[in-house]
Structures are given as C-alpha cells and as structure tokens.
C-alpha positions as CSV (number, residue, x, y, z in Angstrom):
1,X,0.0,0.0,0.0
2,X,0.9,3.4,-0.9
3,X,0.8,5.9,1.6
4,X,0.7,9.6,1.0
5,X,0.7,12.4,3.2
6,X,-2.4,14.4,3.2
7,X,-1.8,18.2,2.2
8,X,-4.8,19.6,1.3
9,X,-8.2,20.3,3.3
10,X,-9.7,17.3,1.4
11,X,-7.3,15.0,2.2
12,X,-7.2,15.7,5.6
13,X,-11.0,15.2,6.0
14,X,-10.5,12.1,4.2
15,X,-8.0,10.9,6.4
16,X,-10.6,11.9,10.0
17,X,-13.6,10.4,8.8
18,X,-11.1,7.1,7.7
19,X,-10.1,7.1,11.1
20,X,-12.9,8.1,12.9
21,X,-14.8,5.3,11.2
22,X,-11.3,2.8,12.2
23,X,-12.4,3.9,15.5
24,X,-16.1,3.2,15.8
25,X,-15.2,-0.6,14.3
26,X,-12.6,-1.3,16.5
27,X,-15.2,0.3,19.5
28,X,-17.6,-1.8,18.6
29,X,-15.8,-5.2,18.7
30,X,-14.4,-4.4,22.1
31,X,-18.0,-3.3,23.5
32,X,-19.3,-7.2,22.1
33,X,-16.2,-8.3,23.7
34,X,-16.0,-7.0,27.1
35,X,-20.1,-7.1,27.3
36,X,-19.5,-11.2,27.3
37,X,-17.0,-10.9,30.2
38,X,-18.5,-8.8,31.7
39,X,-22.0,-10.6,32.1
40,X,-20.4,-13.8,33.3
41,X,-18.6,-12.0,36.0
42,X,-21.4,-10.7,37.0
43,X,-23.3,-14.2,37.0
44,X,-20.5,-15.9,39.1
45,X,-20.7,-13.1,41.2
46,X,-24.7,-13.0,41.4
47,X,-24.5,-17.2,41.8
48,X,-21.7,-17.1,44.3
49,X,-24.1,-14.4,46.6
50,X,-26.7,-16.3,46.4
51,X,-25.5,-19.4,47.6
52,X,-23.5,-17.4,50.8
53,X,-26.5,-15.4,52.1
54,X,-29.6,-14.3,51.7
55,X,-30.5,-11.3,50.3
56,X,-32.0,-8.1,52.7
57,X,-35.0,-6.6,52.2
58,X,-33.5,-2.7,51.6
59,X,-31.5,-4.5,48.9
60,X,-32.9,-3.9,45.0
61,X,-34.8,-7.5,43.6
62,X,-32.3,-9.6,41.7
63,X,-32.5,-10.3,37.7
64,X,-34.9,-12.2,37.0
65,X,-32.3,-14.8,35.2
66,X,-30.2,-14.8,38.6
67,X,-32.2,-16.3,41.7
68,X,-32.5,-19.9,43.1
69,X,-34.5,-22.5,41.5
C-alpha cells in the first residue's frame, strides 16, 4: 500500500472520517467483547451471593435470570 501524506483540506477530511470510522469498528468489537465478560462475571458473582447469604430486604430484587431455583 501506498501511503501519502495528506496536504490539502480534502485529504485531511478524508484521512478523520477514515479514522474516525477505524475507530467506531474497533469500539464496537471491544464493546461485544468486554459485554460477554463482563456478564459472566457478573453471574458468578450473582451465583456465588446467592449461595453465601440471603438477600436483605432494603436491597434492590435480583435479575430475574439470577435467583434460586
């Protein structure tokens, strides 16, 4: 690949929205990423509360998807 340096106003715009749209992609494959850790942390941690106490009454309801069967 050829790579030239952008001199004029055009080219320069060129190059940000390139970039900028670089940027979105590469945000949205790390948001899909880190939303599937992130949601089995958060079920170990909801699965490993429930099993060492029981929950107090000031505290919000659990997800649905979370409490004992």
């Amino acid at each position: 690949m050829f790579c030239q340096i952008a001199i004029t106003r055009q080219e320069k715009n060129v190059a940000a929205k390139y970039w900028e749209q670089q940027r979105k992609i590469a945000e949205s494959i790390r948001d899909s990423y880190d939303k599937v850790n992130e949601d089995d942390y958060h079920e170990k941690f909801y699965k490993r509360f429930m099993i060492l106490s029981e929950r107090p009454d000031f505290f919000e309801p659990m997800p649905k998807n979370c409490r004992k069967k």
